[in-house]
N, C-alpha and C positions, 0 to 999 in steps of 0.2 A: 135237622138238616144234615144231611152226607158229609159237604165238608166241615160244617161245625165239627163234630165230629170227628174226623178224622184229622183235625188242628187239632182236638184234645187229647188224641190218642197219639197223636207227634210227640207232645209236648210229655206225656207218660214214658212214651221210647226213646227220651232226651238222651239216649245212650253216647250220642257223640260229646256229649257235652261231659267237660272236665273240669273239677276244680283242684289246683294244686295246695298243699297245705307242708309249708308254710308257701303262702304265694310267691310268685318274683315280678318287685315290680318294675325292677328299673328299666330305662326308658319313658317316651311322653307319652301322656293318656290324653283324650280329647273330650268335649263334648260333641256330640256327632247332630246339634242343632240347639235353635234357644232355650233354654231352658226356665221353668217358674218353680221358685221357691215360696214358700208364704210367706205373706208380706200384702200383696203378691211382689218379688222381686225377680226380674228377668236379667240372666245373665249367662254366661259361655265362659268354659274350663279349660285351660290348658294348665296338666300338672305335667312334671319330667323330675324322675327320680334316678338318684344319683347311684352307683356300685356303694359307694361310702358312708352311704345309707342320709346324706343331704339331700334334699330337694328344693326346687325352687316351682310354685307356685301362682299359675296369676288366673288371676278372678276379673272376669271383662261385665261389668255393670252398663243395664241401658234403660231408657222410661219408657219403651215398645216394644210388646210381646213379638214382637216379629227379630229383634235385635238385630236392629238397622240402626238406631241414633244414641250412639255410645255415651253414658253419663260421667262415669270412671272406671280406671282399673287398677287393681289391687296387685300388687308384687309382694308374695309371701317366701321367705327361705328359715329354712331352721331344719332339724334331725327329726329323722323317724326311725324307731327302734320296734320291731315285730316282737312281739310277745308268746304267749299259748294258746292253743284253738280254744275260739270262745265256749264258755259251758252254757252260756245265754243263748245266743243265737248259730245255732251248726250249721256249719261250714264255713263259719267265720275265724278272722283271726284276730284278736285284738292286738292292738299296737302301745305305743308311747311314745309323745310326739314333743318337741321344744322347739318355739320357734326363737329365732333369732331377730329379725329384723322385717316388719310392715311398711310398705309406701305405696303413699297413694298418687296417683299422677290423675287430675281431672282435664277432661274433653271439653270443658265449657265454664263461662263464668257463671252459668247459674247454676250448673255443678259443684261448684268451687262454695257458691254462697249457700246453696242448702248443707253442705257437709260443715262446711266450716258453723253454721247456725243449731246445725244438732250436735257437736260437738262441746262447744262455749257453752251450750245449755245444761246439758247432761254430765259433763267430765269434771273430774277433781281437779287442785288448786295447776296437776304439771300440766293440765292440758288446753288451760283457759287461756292463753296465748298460741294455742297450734298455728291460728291465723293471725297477724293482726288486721282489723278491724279495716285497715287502708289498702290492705296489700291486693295489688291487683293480678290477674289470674293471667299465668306464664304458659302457653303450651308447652307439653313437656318435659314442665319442672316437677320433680319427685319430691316428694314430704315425706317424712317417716311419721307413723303414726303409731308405732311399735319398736322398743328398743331393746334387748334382752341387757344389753352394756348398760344404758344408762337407766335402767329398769322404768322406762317412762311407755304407759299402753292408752291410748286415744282411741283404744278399739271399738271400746263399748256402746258407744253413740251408734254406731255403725250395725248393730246386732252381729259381730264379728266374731266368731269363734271357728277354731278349724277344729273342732271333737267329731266332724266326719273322718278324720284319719285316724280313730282312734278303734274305728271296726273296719276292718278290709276283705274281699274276697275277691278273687280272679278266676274268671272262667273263661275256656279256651272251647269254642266247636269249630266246624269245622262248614261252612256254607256252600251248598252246592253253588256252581255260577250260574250266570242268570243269562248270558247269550246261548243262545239253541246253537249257532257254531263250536261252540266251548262244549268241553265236557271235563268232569275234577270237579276237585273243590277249592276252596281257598279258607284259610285258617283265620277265625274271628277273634281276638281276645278283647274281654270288658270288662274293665275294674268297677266293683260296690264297693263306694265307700258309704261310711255310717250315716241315716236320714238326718233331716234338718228339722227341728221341733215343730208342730204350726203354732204353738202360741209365742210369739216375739220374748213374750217378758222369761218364758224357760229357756231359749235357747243356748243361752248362756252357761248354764249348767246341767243341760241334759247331755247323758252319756248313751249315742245310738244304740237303738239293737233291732232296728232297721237298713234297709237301704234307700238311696235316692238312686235317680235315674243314671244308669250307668255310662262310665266313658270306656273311650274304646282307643285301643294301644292307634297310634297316628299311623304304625307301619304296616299293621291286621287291624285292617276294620272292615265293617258290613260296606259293599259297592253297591250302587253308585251310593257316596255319598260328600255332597259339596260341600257340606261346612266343616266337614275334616280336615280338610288340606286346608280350608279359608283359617281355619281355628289354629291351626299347626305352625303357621306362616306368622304369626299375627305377635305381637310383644305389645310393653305395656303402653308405647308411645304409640303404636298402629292397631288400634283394636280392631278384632275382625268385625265387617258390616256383614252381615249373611245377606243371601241372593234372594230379593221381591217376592212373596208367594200372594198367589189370589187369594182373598177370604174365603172359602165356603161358608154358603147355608147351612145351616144346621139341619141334617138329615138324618135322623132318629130311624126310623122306621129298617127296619131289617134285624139280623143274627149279629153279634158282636162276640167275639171270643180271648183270652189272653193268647199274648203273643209270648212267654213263658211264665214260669214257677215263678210266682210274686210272694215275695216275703213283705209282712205288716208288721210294726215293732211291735213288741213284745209277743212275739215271733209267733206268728201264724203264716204258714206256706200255704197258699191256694193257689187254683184258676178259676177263672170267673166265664159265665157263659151269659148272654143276654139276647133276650129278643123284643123289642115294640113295635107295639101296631099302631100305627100312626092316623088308622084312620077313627080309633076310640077311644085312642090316649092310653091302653094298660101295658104293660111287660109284664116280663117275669125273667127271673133270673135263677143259676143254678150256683151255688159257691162250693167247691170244692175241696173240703180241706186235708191239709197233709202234714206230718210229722218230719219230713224231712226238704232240704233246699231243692232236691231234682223231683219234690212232688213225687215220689213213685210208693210214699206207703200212707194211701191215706184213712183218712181217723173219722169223719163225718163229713157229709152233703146235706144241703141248706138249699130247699126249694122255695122261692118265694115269689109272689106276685102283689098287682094292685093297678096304681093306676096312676098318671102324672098331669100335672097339670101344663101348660101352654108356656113355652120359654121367652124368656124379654134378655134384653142383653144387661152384660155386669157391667155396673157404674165401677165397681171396685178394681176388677179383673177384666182389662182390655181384651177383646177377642173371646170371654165367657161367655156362656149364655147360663139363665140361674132355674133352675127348677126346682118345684117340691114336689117327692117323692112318696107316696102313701104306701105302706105296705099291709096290704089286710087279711092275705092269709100265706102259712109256710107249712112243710112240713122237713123234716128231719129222717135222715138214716144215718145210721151212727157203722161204720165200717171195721172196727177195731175193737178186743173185750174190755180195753182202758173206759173208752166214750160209752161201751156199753153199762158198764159198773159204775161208771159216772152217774149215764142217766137214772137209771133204775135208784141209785140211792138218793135220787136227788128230791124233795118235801113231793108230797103228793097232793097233784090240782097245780103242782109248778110248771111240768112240763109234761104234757100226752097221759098215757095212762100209765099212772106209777107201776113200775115193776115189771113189766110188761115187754120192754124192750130187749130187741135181739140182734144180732151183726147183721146188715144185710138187708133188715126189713124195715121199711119208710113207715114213719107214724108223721099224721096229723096234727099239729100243736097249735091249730087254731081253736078250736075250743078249751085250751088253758090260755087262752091269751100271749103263744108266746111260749118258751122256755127260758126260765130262771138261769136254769144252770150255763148255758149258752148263752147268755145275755140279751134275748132277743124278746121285744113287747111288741102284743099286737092288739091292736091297730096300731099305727104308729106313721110317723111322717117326719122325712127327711130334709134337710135343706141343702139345696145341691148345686154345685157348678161343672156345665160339659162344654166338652170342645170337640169338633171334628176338624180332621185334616187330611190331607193325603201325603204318605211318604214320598220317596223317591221315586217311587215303582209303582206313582197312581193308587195304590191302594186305598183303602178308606178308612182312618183313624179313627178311634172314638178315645177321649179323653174324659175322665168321672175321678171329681172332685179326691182330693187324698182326705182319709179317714185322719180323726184327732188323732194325736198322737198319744193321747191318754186313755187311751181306748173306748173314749162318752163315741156317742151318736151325733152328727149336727141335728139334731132336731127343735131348734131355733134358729129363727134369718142370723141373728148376729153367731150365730156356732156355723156359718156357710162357709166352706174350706175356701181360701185364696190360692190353690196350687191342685196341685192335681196328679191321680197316680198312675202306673205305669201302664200305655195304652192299651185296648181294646181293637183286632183287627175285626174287618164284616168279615161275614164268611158264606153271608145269604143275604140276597137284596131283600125287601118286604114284602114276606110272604103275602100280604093281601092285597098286596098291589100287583105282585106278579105271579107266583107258584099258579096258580088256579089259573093264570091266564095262558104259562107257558105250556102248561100241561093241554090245553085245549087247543094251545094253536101249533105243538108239533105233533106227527101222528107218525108214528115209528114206519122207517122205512130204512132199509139194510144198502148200505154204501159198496164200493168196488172192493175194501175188503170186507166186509160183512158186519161193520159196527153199526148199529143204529144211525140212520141219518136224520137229519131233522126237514120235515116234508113243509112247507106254509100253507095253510088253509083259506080258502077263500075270501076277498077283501072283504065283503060284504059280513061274513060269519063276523070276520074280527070288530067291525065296526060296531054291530050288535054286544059286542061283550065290552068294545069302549063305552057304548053309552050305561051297562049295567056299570061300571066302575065309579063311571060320573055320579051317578045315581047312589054309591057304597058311599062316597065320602062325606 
């Protein structure tokens, strides 16, 4: 598809886009809408960093993926100290962070009682009085739950750790505007900070070298966007309610493509390209990978297809839908002499034909089942969670499950991600619901300045190819 395409080739000439090293962050950073961590946990970001290298923190918790019905919110301040650019993940920068002092303010008494009950269960001898037992819930009222003075931490109940600030990157492009009156652009800045484990019980001591989804400085950010100002406005006693959206249906069928350079921890840079047919249940997907954060020098592409099964919605993950993924046949081109010297030395019957491999040229890796060296088995079947949405701007989201963070595969229901990774825009409605029909029903005709027009063909023609559709599905 043309503009498939030509989003991938954007996202190649990401030349506007900069990252500074060492970043600057000071100033607020936002969430720019709700957010899911795994868990699944849904919540909204406001950081603001200080000249003096303090910051202050607050983390807005809610039990609806829409983040309308606020649970509690989290008030973090302590020091952040930049460190040297990461040798893990490039174009990072790591940091070192202290904090000083946690409090938590809850939105509801049955807020209050499940924190206070995974706390009392879970915490050492300082924290088993954080609540008493009788104490009734105060809007408003602040609790510390973190003290660097009186070295007392109640965080852990909570899966509480801020080792997101301990990998940072800031990127700055430049966005064209979006009214046809306007013309310029307006400048975007969006802080990475380090990913969130999916497995609850590592989160604790894992040190990112990913990112989660990014926030964006409160004063440059992408327009329209309402939860920025809602979020910007918002402290730990008024948490932001975001504004109603309609559910969509789940609408699979069409082109899906990244909306940038997605880095995975234990740093792999892609883009991903997607297409299903909704009316026989397969896809196929293209992954493209790259050795650097702006995707421009890449190392190996991953063709793969198969076929999926009928989505049901997640008990686990409000507003999910769960599928399993078959993939049963890939092949591989290896882009660089690294991946090519990889392949080639890699056991022979492991992956394609040993020895064989060259820059540039696609092999086959279904008849080894797979390649070894690239960690990739086939047949093989995925267990997955998707979501669509539409942004600001109407567009059409696709949302696909975040990969472990241990780099396994879900391929077990109980291995089904709770959160999910950096969107997918359409970029072609469903070719077998439309391409073939559009193509039949405009018949090129040259306009007053001479561009192809689009001519309509007879009611009756069209109705004849409705009912062959009818008939397709």
């Amino acid at each position: 598809e043309p503009r498939c395409r030509q989003q991938l080739r954007h996202l190649q000439d990401s030349a506007g886009t900069a990252a500074r090293l060492p970043p600057r962050l000071e100033g607020r950073w936002v969430s720019t809408g709700c957010e899911v961590r795994p868990g699944p946990e849904f919540l909204t970001r406001s950081y603001l960093f200080y000249a003096n290298r303090l910051f202050k923190a607050l983390q807005f918790y809610y039990w609806d993926p829409s983040c309308r019905d606020p649970s509690y919110s989290l008030v973090i301040k302590g020091k952040l100290r930049l460190r040297q650019a990461s040798w893990i993940t490039r174009g990072a920068t790591e940091a070192d962070y202290h904090l000083h002092k946690v409090g938590i303010v809850f939105h509801s008494r049955r807020a209050m009682r499940e924190v206070a009950s995974w706390i009392n269960q879970t915490s050492g001898e300082g924290c088993r009085g954080f609540l008493p037992p009788g104490r009734s819930w105060a809007p408003g009222a602040l609790y510390e739950v973190l003290s660097a003075k009186t070295e007392r931490d109640c965080t852990a109940a909570l899966g509480f750790a801020m080792h997101e600030l301990s990998l940072v990157r800031v990127e700055r492009r430049y966005q064209p505007l979006l009214q046809p009156q306007q013309s310029g652009s307006q400048l975007v800045e969006e802080l990475y900070l380090g990913d969130i484990h999916t497995d609850w019980g590592e989160r604790l001591r894992y040190r990112p070298t990913g990112y989660q989804r990014p926030m964006q400085s409160a004063l440059h950010h992408v327009q329209p966007c309402p939860a920025c100002g809602i979020i910007s406005r918002a402290d730990e006693h008024h948490p932001p309610i975001l504004p109603a959206r309609a559910a969509l249906p789940m609408q699979l069928s069409g082109s899906w493509v990244s909306t940038r350079c997605e880095v995975r921890p234990a740093v792999l840079f892609l883009t991903r390209y997607f297409t299903f047919h909704g009316n026989n249940h397969t896809w196929e997907g293209h992954y493209y990978h790259y050795s650097d954060p702006l995707c421009r020098q890449p190392t190996f592409t991953i063709y793969a297809s198969g076929h999926y099964t009928q989505g049901i919605p997640s008990s686990k993950v409000r507003g999910g839908t769960e599928l399993a993924f078959k993939v049963t046949q890939a092949r591989v081109t290896p882009m660089d002499p690294v991946t090519v010297v990889m392949l080639n030395s890699s056991e022979p019957g492991s992956c394609g034909l040993a020895g064989s491999w060259s820059a540039g040229v696609e092999q086959d890796i279904t008849p080894t089942n797979g390649c070894l060296a690239l960690g990739i088995k086939l047949p093989h079947t995925e267990y997955e969670l998707f979501k669509t949405e539409q942004d600001t701007q109407e567009r059409s989201l696709l949302y696909i499950g975040e990969r472990p963070t241990d780099g396994s595969s879900p391929d077990s229901p109980d291995k089904r991600p709770t959160s999910y990774q950096a969107p997918l825009i359409q970029c072609a409605a469903a070719p077998e619901e439309f391409s073939n029909y559009i193509s039949l029903k405009y018949v090129g005709r040259k306009d007053a300045n001479g561009n192809e027009a689009l001519k309509p063909l007879p009611v009756a023609f069209l109705l004849f190819i409705a009912l062959l559709f009818l008939r397709w599905d």
